[in-house]
C-alpha positions in Angstrom: -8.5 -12.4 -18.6 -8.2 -11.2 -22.3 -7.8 -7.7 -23.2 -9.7 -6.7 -26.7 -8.6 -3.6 -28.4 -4.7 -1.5 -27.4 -4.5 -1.1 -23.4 -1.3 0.9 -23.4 -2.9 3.5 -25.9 -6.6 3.3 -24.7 -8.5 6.7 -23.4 -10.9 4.6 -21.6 -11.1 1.0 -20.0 -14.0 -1.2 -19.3 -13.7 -4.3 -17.4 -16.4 -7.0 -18.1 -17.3 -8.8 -15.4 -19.8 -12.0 -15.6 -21.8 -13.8 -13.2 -22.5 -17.4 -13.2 -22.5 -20.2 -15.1 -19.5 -18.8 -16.9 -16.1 -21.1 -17.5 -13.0 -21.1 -19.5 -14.5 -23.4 -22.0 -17.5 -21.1 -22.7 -15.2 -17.4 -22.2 -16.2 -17.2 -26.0 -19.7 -18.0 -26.4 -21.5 -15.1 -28.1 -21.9 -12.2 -26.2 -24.2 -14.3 -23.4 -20.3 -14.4 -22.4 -17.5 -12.0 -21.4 -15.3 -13.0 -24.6 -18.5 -12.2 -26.8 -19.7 -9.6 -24.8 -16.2 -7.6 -24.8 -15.9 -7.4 -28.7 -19.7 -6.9 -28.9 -19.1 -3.6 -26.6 -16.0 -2.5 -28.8 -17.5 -2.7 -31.8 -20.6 -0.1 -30.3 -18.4 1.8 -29.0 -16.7 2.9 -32.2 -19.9 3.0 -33.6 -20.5 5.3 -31.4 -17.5 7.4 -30.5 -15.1 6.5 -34.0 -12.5 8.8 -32.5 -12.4 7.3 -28.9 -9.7 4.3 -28.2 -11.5 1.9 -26.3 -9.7 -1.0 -24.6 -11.9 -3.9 -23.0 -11.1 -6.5 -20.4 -12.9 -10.0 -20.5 -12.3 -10.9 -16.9 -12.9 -14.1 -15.1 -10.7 -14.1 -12.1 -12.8 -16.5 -10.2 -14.5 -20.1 -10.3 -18.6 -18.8 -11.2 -20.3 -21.1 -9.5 -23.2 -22.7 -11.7 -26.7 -21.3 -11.6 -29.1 -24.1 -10.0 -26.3 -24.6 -7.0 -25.9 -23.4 -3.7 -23.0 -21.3 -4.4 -24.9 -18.8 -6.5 -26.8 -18.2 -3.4 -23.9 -17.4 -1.5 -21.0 -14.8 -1.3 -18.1 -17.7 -1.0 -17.1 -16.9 -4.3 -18.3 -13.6 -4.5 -15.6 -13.0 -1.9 -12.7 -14.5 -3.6 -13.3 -12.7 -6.7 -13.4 -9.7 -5.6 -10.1 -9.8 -3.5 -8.5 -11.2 -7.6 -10.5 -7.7 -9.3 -9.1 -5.7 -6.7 -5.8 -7.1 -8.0 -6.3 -7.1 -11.6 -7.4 -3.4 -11.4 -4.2 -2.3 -9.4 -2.2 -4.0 -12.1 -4.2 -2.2 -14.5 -3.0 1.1 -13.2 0.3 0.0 -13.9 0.1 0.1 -17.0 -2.5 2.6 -18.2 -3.7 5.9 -16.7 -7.0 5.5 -18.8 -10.5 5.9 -16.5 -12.0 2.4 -15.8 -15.6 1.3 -15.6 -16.7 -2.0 -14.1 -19.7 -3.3 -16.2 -21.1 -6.1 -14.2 -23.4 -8.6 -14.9 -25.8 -11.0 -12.8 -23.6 -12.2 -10.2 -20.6 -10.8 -11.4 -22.7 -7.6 -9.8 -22.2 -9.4 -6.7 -18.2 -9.6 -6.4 -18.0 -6.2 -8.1 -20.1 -4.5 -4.9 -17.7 -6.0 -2.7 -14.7 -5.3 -4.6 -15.6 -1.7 -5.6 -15.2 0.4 -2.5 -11.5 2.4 -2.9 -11.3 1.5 -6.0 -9.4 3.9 -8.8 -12.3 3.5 -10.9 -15.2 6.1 -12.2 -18.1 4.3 -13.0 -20.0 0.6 -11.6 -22.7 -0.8 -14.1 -24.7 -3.1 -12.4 -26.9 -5.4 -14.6 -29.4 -8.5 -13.9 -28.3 -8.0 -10.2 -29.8 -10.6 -8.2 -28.9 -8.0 -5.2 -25.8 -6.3 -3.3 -24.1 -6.3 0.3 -24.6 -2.5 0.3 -27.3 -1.0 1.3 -26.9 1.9 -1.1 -25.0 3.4 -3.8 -23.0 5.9 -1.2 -22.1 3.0 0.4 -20.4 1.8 -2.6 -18.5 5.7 -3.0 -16.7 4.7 0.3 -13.7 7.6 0.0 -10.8 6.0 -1.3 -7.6 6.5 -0.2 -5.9 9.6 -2.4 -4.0 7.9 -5.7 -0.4 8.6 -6.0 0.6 10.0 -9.6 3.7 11.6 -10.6 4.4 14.8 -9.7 5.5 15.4 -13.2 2.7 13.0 -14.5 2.5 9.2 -15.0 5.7 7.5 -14.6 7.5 10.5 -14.9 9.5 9.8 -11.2 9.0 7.7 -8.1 9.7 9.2 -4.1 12.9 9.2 -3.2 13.2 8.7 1.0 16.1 10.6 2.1 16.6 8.4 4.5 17.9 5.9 2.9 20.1 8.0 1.4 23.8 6.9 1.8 26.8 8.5 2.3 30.5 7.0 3.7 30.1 5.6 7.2 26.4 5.6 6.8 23.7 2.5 5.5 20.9 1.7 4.1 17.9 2.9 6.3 20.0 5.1 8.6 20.0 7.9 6.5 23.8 8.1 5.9 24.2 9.4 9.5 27.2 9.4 11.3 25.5 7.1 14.4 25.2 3.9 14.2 27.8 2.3 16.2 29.9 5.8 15.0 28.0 8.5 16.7 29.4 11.6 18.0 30.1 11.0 21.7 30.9 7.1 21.2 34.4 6.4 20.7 34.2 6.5 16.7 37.5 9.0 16.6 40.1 7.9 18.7 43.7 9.4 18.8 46.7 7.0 18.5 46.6 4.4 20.7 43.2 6.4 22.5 40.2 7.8 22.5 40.0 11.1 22.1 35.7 10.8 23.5 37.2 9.2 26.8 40.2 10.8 27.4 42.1 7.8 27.2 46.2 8.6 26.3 48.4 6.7 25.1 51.1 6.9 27.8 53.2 4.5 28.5 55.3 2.9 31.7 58.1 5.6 31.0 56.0 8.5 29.7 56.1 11.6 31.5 53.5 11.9 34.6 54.1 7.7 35.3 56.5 6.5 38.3 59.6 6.5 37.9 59.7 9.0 35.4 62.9 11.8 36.0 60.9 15.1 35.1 60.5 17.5 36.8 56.9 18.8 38.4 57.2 21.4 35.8 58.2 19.5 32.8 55.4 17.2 33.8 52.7 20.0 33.8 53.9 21.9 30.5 53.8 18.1 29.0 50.5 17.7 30.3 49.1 21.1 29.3 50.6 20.6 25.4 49.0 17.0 25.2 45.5 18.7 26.3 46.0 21.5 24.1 46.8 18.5 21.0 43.7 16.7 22.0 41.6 19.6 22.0 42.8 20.9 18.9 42.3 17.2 17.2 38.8 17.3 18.9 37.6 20.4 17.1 39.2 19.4 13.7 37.2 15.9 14.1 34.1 18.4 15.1 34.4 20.5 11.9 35.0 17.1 10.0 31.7 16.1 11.1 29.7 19.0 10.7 31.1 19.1 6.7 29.7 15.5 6.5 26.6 16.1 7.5 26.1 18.8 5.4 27.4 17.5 2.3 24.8 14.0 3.1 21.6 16.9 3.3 22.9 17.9 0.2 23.4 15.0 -2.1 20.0 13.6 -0.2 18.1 17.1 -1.3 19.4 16.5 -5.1 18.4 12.9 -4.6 14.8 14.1 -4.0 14.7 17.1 -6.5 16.2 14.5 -9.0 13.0 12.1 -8.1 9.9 14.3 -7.4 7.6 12.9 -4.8 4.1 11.7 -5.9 1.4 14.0 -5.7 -2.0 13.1 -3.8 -4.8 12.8 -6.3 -8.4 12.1 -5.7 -10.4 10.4 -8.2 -13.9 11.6 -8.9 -16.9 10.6 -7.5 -18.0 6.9 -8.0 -21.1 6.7 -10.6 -22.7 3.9 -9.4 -25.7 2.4 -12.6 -28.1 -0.4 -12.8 -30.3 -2.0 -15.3 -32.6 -5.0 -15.2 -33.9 -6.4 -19.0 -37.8 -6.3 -19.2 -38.0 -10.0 -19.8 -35.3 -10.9 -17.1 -36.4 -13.8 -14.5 -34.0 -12.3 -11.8 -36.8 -9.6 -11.0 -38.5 -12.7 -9.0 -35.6 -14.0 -7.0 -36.1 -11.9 -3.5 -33.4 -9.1 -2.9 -32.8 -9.9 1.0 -30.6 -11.9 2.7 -30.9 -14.4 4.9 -27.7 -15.6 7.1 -25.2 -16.9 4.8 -27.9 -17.1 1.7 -28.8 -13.9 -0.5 -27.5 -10.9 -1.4 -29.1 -8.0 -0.1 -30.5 -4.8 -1.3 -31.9 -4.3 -4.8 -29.8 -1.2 -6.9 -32.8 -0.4 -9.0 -35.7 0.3 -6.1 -35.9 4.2 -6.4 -34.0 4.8 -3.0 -30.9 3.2 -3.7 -29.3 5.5 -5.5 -28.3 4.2 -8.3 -28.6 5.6 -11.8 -30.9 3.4 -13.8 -30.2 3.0 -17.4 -32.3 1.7 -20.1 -32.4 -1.7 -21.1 -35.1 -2.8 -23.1 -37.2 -6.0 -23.5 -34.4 -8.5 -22.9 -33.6 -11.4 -20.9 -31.2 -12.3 -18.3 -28.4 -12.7 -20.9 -29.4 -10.5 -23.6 -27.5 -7.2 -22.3 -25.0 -7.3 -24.8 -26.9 -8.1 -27.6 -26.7 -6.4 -30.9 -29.0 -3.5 -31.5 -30.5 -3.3 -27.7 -30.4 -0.1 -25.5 -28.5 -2.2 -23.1 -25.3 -2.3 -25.3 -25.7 1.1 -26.5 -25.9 2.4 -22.7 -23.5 0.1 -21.6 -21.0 1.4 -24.1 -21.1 5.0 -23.2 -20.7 4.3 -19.8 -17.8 2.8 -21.2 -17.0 5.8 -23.0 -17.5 8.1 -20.0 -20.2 9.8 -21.2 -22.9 9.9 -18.5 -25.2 12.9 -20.3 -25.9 10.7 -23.0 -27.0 7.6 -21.5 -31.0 7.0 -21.4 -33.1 6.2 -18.6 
């Protein structure tokens, strides 16, 4: 992967994706590859749009299987890459909060369909598609689940759990609560030589109330009733104890959580899902079906898949990026994120 142009103070990303034949050796070879293609794309894009900060990716995140093999028939490696995208565009998000648009090309189109569903991103460009596992661009828009920014924007906080919020006598993950081998009602506060839960005393062989002992029955029920009257008294002093605890831990854990605000729930916008095909491209003949493990499936340009078609021109299969084609001009405002201008 190679990133052309400032990531961390990019507007918009796009995130070039080839299809086969492609290798680290040849990453740079004119814009028939991603290396090429990326700086090809920048450089329209501030012809176009002088005041926008583009950032592109040149991704290759997976072994492109050569053209005249059986692995370009297949989704083997289809189905790695798109597990590594998947992971390349959460990192991504990590460090920019600029919109990112897939542009994919050939079989690239391929591992992007697969990897796309859920994704933050706002726009998929497929290009010299030789056919997706989706039978249509909604299925593509499968809902993601809701992305979690900042409640006082990016990186401005992270969720603090008030559970694990820790006071004396409490740990990690229990919340700073006085249980846990200390609860109320187990034997945590015991009295000297007792506890004060089970109304164990600490009397001993000569204490008054034992045999032997010279007391009277009286002396031994005023000793009994002042030792009750001690333990009761130490029993609602250890009560208020504990209730002062607890509240001061839902305190300090209720300025934990004002001090880190939790994320709020964001949904992305809809998924615009494009396709292209180059006048002069020889994919247009290879059959959009599948066939057990061989093929790929439906083809994004017939009229009811749903896909906006862009203009391409009179190209080939490797001539999207090309200097001075519609392609690359469409290409780039998708890039751009401007959808009104692009021409069909």
């Amino acid at each position: 992967m190679k990133v052309y142009g400032d990531l961390v103070a990019a507007d918009r990303v796009a995130i070039v994706v080839p299809g086969a034949d492609t290798t680290a050796e040849t990453f740079e070879a004119g814009t028939k590859r991603p290396g090429g293609a990326a700086r090809a794309l920048l450089a329209e894009a501030a012809r176009l749009a002088p005041q926008e900060r583009l950032a592109v990716v040149a991704w290759l995140g997976y072994d492109s299987p050569p053209t005249l093999s059986l692995g370009a028939l297949t989704h083997d490696a289809a189905d790695e890459g798109a597990a590594e995208l998947r992971r390349t565009v959460s990192d991504l998000r990590t460090r920019t909060a600029a919109p990112i648009a897939l542009l994919c090309h050939s079989y690239g189109s391929v591992l992007c369909a697969k990897a796309v569903p859920g994704l933050p991103v706002t726009d998929l460009a497929v290009f010299g598609s030789p056919g997706l596992d989706a039978p249509s661009a909604a299925a593509l828009r499968r809902p993601p689940a809701p992305m979690a920014e900042p409640a006082d924007g990016p990186g401005a906080g992270r969720h603090l759990d008030p559970s694990r919020h820790t006071d004396a006598g409490g740990a990690p993950g229990t919340g700073g609560d006085l249980g846990g081998g200390g609860h109320s009602g187990t034997g945590r506060y015991a009295d000297a030589g007792g506890d004060a839960r089970t109304g164990g005393d600490a009397r001993t062989p000569g204490d008054a109330g034992t045999p032997g002992d010279a007391g009277t029955e009286d002396d031994r029920t005023q000793a009994e009733t002042s030792r009750q009257m001690e333990s009761g008294a130490q029993a609602e002093a250890l009560t208020q104890a504990e209730g002062e605890t607890k509240a001061r831990t839902q305190a300090q854990a209720q300025e934990a959580i004002q001090a880190f605000p939790a994320p709020r729930a964001t949904t992305p916008p809809p998924l615009r899902v494009w396709a292209g095909l180059g006048g002069s491209d020889w994919i247009r003949f290879v059959p959009k079906t599948k066939i057990g493990p061989l093929g790929f499936g439906a083809d994004p340009m017939a009229p009811g898949y749903g896909a906006r078609v862009f203009e391409v021109g009179p190209g080939g299969h490797s001539d999207y990026f090309s200097p001075g084609t519609p392609s690359l001009r469409n290409l780039a405002l998708i890039a751009l994120g401007r959808p009104e201008q692009v021409t069909s």
